[in-house]
C-alpha positions in Angstrom: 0.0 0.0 0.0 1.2 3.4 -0.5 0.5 6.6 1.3 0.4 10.0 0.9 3.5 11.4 0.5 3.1 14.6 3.3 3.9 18.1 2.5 7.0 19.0 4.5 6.6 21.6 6.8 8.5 25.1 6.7 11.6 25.3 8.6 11.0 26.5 12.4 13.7 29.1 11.5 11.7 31.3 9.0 8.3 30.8 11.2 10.4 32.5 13.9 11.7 35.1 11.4 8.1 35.5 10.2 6.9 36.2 13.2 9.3 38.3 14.8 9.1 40.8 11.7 5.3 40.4 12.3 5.9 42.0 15.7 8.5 44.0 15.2 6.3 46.0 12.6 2.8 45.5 14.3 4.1 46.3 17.9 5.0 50.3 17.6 1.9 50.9 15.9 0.0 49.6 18.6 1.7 51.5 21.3 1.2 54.2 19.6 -2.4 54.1 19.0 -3.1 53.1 23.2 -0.6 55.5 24.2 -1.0 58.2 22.3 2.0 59.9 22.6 3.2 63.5 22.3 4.1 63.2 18.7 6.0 66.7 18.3 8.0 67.0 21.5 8.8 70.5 22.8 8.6 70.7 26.5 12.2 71.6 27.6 13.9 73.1 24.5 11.0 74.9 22.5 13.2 76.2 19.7 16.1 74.1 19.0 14.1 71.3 17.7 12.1 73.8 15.0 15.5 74.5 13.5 15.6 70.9 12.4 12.2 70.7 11.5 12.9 74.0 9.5 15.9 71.9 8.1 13.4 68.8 7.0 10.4 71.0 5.5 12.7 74.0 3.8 16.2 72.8 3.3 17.0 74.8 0.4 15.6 78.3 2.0 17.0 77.6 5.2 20.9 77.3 3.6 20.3 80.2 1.3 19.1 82.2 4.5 21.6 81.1 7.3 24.5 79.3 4.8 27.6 78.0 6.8 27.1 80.4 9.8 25.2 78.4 12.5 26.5 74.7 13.2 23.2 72.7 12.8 23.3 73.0 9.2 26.1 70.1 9.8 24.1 67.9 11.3 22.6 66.1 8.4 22.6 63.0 9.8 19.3 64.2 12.1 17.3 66.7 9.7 18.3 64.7 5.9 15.6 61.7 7.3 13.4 64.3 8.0 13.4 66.0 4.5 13.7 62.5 2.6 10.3 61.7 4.3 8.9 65.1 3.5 10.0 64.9 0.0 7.2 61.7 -0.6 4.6 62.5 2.1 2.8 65.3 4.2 5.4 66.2 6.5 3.2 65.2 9.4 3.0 62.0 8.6 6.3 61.4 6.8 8.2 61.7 10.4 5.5 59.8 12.0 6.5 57.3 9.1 10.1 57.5 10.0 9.4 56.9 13.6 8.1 53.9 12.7 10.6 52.3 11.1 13.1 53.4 13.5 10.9 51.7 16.2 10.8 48.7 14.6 14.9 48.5 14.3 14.8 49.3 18.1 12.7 46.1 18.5 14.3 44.2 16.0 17.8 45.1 18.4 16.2 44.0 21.3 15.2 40.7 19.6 18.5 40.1 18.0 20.0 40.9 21.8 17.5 38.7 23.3 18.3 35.7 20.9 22.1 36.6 21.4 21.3 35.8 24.9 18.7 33.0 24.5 15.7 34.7 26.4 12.5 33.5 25.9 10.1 35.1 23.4 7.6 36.1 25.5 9.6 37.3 27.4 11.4 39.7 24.8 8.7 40.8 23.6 7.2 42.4 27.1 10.9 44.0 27.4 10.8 45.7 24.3 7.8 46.8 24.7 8.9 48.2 28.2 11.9 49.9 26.6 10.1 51.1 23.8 7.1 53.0 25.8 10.2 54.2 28.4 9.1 58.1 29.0 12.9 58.9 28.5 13.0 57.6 25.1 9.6 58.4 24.1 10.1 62.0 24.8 13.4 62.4 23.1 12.3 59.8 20.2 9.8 62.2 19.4 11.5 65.1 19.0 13.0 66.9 15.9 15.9 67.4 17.5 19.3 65.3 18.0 18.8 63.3 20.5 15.8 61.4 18.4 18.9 59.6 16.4 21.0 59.0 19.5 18.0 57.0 21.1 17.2 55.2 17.9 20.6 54.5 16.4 22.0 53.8 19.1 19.7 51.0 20.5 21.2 49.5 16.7 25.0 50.1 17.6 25.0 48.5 21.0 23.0 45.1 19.1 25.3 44.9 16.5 28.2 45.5 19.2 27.4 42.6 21.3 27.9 39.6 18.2 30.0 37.2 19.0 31.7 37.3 16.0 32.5 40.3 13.5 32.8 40.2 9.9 33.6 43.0 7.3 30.3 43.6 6.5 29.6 44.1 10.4 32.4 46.0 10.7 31.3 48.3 8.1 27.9 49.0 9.6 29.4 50.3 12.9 31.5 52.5 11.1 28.3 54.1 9.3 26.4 54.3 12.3 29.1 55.7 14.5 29.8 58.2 11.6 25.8 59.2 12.0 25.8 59.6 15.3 29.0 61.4 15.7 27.6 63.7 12.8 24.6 64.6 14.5 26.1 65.4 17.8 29.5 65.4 18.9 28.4 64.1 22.5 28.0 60.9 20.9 31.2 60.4 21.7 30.5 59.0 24.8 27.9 56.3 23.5 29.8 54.9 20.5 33.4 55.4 22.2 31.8 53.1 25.6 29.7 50.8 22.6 32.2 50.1 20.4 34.7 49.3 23.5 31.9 47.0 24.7 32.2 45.6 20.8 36.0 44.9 20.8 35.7 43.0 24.0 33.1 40.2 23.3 34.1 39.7 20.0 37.7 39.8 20.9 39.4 37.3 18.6 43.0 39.1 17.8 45.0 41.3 17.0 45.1 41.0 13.4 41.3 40.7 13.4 40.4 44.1 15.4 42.7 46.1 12.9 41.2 44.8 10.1 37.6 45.4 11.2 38.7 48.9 12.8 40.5 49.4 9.3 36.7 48.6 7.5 34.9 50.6 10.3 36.7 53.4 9.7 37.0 53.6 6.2 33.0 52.7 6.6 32.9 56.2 8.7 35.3 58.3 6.0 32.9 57.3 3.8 30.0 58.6 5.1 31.3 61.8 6.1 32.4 62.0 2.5 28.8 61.3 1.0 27.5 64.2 3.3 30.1 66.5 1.9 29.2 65.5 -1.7 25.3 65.6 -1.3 26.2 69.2 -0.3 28.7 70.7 -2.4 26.9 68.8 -5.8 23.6 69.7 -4.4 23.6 72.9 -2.8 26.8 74.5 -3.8 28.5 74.6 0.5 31.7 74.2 0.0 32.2 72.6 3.1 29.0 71.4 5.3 31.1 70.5 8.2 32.9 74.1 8.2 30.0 75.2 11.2 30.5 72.6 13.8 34.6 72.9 13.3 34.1 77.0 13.7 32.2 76.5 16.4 34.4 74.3 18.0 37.1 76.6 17.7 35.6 80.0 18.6 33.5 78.5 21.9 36.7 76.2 23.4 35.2 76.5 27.2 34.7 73.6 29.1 31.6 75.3 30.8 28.9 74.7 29.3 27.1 78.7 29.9 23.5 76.5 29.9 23.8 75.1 32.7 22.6 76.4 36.0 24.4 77.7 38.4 23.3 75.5 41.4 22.3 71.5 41.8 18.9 72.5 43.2 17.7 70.6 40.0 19.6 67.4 40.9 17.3 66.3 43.8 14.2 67.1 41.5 14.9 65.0 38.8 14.3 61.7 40.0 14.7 59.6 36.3 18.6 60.5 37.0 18.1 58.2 39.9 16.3 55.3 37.5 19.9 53.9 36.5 21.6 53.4 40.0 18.5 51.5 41.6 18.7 49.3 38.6 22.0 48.9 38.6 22.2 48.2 42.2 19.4 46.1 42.1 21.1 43.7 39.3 24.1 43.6 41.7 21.8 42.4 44.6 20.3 39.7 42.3 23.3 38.3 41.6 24.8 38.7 44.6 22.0 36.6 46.5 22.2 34.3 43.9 18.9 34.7 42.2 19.9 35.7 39.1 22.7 34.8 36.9 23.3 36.9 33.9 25.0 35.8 30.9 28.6 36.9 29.2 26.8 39.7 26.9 23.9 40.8 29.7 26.8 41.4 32.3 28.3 43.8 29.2 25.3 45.7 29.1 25.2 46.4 32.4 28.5 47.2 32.5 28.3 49.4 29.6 25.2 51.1 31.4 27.1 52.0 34.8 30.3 53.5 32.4 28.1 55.9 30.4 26.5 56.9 33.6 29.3 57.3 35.2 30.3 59.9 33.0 27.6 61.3 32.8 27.6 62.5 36.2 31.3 63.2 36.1 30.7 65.1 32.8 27.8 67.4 35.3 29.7 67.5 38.7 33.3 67.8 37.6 33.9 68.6 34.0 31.6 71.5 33.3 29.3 69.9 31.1 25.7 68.8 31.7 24.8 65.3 30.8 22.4 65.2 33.6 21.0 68.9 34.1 19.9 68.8 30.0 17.4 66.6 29.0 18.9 66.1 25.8 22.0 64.9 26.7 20.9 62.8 29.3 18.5 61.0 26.4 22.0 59.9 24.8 22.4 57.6 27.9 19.0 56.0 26.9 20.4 52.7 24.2 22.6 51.5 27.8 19.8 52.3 30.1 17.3 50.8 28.2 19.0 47.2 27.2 20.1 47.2 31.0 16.6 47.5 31.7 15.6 44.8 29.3 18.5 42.5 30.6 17.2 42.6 34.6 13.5 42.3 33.6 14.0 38.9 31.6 15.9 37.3 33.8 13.3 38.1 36.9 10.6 37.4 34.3 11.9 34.0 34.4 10.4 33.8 38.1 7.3 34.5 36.6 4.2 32.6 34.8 4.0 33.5 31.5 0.6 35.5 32.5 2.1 37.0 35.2 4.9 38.6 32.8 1.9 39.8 31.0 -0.2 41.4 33.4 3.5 43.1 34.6 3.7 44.6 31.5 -0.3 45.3 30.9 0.1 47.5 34.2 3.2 49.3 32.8 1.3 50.1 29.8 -1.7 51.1 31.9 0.4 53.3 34.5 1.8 55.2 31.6 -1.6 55.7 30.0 -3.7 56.5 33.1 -0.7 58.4 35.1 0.3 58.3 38.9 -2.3 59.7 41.1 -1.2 62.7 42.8 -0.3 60.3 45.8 1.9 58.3 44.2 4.4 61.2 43.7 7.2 61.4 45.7 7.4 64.7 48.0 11.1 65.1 47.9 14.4 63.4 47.1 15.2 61.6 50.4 11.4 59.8 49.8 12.6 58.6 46.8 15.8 57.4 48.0 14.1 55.7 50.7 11.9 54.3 47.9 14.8 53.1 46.1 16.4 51.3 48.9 12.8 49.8 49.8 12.7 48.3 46.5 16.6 47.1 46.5 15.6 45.3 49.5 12.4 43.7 48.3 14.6 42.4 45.4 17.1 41.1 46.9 14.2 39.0 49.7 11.5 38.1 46.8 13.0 37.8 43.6 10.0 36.7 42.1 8.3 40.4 42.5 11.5 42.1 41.1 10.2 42.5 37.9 6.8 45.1 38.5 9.0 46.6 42.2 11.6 47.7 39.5 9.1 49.4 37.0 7.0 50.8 39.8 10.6 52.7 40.8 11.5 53.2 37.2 7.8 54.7 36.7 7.8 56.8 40.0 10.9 58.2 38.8 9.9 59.8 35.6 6.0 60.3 36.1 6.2 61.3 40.1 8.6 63.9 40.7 8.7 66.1 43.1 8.2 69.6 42.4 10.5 71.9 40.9 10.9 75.3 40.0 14.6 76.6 38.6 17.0 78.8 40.2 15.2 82.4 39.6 18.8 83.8 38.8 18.9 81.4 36.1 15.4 81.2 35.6 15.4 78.0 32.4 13.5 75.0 33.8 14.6 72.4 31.7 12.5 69.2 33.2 11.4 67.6 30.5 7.9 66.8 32.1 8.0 63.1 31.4 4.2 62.9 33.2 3.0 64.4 30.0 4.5 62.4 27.3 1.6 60.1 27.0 -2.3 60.8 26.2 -2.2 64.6 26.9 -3.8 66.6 24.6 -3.2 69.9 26.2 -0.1 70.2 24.6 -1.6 71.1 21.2 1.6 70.0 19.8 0.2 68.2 16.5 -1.6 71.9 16.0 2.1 73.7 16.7 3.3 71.4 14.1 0.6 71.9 11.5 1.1 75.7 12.0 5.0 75.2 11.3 3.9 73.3 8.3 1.8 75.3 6.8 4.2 78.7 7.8 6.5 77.1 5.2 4.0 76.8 2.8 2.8 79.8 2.6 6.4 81.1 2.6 6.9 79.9 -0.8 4.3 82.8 -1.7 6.6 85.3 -1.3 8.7 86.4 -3.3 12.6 86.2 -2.1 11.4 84.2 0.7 15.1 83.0 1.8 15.8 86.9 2.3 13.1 87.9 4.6 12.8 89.5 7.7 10.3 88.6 10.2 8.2 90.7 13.0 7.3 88.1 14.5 5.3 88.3 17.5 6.5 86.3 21.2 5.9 82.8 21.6 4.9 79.9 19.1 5.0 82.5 16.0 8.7 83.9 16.8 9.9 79.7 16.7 8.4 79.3 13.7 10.4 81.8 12.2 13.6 79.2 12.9 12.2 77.5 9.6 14.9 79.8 7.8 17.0 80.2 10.7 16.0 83.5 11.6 17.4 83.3 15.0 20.7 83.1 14.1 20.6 84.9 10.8 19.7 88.3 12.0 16.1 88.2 10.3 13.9 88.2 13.6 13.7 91.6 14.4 13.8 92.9 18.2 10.1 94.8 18.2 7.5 96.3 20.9 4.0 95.2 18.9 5.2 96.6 15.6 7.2 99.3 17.0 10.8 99.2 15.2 14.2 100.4 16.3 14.6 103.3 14.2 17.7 101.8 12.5 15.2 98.5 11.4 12.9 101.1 10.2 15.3 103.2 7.8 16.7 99.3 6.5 13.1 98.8 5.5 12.2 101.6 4.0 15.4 102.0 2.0 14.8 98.1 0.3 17.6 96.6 2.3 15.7 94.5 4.1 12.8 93.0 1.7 10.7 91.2 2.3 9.2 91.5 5.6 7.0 89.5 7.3 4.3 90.1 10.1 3.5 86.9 11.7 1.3 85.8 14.5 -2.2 85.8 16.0 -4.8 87.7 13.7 -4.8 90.8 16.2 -1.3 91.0 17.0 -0.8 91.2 13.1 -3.1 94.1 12.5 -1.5 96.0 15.3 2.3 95.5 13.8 1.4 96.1 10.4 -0.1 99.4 11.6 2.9 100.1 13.8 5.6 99.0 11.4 3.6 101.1 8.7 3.9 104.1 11.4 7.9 103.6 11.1 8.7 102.8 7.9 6.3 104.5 5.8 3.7 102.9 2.7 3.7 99.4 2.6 3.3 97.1 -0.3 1.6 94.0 0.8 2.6 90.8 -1.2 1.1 87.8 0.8 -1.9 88.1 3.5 -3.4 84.8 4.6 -5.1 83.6 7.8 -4.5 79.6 9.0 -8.0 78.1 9.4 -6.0 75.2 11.1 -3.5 75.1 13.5 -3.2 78.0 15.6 -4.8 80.5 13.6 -2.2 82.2 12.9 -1.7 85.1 10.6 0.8 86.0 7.7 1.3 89.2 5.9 4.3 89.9 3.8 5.2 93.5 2.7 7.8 95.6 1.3 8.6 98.6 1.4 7.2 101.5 -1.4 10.6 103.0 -2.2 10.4 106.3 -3.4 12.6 107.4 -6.6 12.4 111.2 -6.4 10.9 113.8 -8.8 
């Protein structure tokens, strides 16, 4: 008799690849619709981010208006993304686009990490998620600014650093994305110098073998710097992109950084500073007691987390610097704090049930959604050192609760501070307000970013639009204006309501400042125009439109009538 000849099955292997990339593409999207996020983030540096969002929407205007004279135009490696995405889509959902995909290779790190060190996939899959809705990344990841590459890039260096084994094509990949990382911020330094270290010691296998991948690594890295000079010089005629940052470099050599304030009264404030030492001591308690034992590569990681911290606070209290005080820095600390964070809550998740390690992970999500009642904030720093040691403690007795003690502590810290209000010499208060990263929609930011939108496309209107001058009145209007750099370009002009210096006032009238542009809330533009009108003399009005979206806003472009004589 014969039978039927059964259909062989696919290989386990690309089930598993199948359903990783399932997740890995599924999983952000989710988050992001129960979460709710604040997709535009701008709490803590209001301006600096609009530069690069400038950079994404109006590339070419921006370097015709501000050329090689500021040193963000040499970050490419942050804002080129951002105009590649707005070159194809609305740029609203272009970045929201982007940020997708670099989610998904943050998860896809913290799989490859979590087959690297043979966790379970259940239980990688509730620590991404964990690091992936962490307020410290989702805040920065968010952001037009810098740090949005640091936390996403960087999550892909410190995976591809931990393979056992490096090849040239490996090798080549860490030399592209240190090049991008450097390029976008030279405090980078500190993450791939401490990654890449990390790299050369678990895949130590030589000497012969570490020059010839740091031979391919760096030739990787000249290359890329090389591409972002072409793309530049072919493409927009700048000699040399990278001229800014150098210039800066060498006309600001301090070691003080003149942002930072002049007391610690932050320090005790700013609890998520504190998140990295009760999980680092917390790991060491584990293993100490036995309960844990972490693998060759998860012992890395944590090392690697306790080094970048390290200097952070060194870089704060004894070098000047302020890789704790600025949000923005501190978010480049986030790839080591977040894979350390993965690494202790798989191995306690192994205590767990499989449901339990669910439900843990379900009341994350639900804390960050919901929020910490009012009680649950801790009134001072000494309650949540106490807090700290508590949970240390309770770690180091129950193992098996380890797990939702350390994201209680981890949540505490960056949703229930205590108050804070800045020195009132200094008067900046740079907390990043992690409480209101998720479902707040107080924040109007998708409105602030639809008005920044459509500012730039109503610029293209006007005629000379790279060479304008703005009168831009305080707040959300004046930032918009950094769509073409006006900040550091000297086209924002110093006002009272209109009411020009008299020196502005003759540069208008005379044509040597044309265009100008009134910007801002419907009344506040009828009162400049009048006032500016007052100064300078007739105007010729060349754009007037009102935003029906957004914030309402309000954009009038003039020029001056120039009289010729009899």
């Amino acid at each position: 008799m014969t039978g039927t000849r059964r259909r062989p099955r696919r290989p386990t292997a690309d089930r598993a690849r199948l359903e990783r990339f399932v997740v890995v593409a599924v999983l952000p999207v989710v988050l992001f619709v129960v979460l709710r996020p604040d997709p535009y983030a701008l709490l803590s540096n209001d301006l600096d981010p609009r530069f690069y969002t400038g950079l994404g929407t109006n590339l070419d205007d921006f370097l015709a208006a501000v050329g090689q004279n500021w040193y963000f135009v040499s970050r490419w490696s942050a804002y080129l993304p951002l105009a590649a995405v707005d070159a194809v889509f609305p740029y609203a959902t272009g970045r929201l686009l982007l940020r997708w995909a670099l989610a998904a290779a943050v998860l896809a790190a913290v799989a490859a990490l979590g087959r690297r060190c043979g966790w379970r996939r259940a239980h990688t899959v509730a620590a991404g998620t964990v690091v992936l809705t962490l307020p410290v990344f989702v805040r920065a990841f968010f952001s037009d600014y810098v740090e949005y590459v640091a936390v996403s890039l960087g999550f892909v260096l410190v995976a591809l650093c931990t393979r056992p084994r490096h090849d040239d094509r490996s090798a080549a990949a860490v030399g592209v994305l240190a090049a991008l990382l450097g390029i976008a911020n030279p405090w980078s330094i500190v993450l791939v110098s401490t990654t890449v270290l990390l790299g050369v010691v678990l895949s130590w296998s030589g000497v012969r073998a570490l020059v010839r991948h740091a031979v391919v690594a760096g030739a990787a890295g000249v290359v890329t710097f090389v591409a972002g000079w072409a793309f530049f010089f072919v493409g927009f005629g700048v000699r040399n992109i990278y001229r800014p940052t150098l210039a800066f470099l060498v006309v600001n050599p301090q070691t003080q950084d003149v942002f930072r304030s002049p007391s610690l009264g932050w320090l005790g404030a700013f609890t998520w500073l504190w998140a990295p030492a009760v999980l680092l001591v917390a790991a060491a308690a584990l293993r100490a007691t036995g309960a844990v034992r972490f693998g060759r590569v998860e012992r890395a990681l944590l090392v690697l987390c306790a080094v970048q911290y390290a200097i952070h606070i060194g870089s704060q209290l004894f070098a000047g610097q302020s890789g704790l005080e600025i949000p923005y820095y501190w978010a480049f600390i986030t790839p080591a704090f977040g894979t350390a964070t993965a690494v202790v809550l798989v191995r306690t998740f192994e205590r767990l049930p499989t449901w339990a390690v669910g439900v843990t992970t379900a009341g994350w999500l639900a804390v960050l959604a919901v929020g910490l009642p009012s009680w649950a904030h801790v009134p001072s720093w000494p309650a949540f050192v106490a807090l700290g040691v508590v949970a240390v403690v309770v770690v180091a007795v129950r193992p098996v609760v380890a797990a939702p003690v350390l994201l209680v502590v981890v949540a505490v810290a960056h949703l229930g501070p205590p108050p804070y209000e800045p020195d009132p010499v200094f008067g900046i208060n740079y907390s990043p307000r992690y409480d209101l990263v998720f479902r707040n929609d107080e924040l109007r930011t998708p409105q602030i970013l639809d008005e920044f939108v459509w500012f730039v496309e109503r610029m293209d209107a006007v005629p000379d639009d790279a060479a304008a001058s703005f009168v831009a009145e305080t707040g959300q209007a004046s930032n918009n204006t950094a769509a073409y750099g006006a900040h550091v370009a000297g086209r924002l002009l110093p006002h009272d309501r209109g009411v020009l210096a008299p020196e502005f006032a003759a540069e208008i009238r005379n044509g040597v400042r044309r265009p100008v542009v009134v910007y801002g809330s419907p009344a506040f533009v009828a009162e400049a125009l009048d006032n500016v009108e007052a100064g300078v003399g007739p105007l010729r009005t060349l754009v007037d439109v009102v935003h029906d979206g957004g914030l309402g806003f309000r954009l009038v472009a003039v020029t001056a009538v120039v009289s010729t004589g009899s």
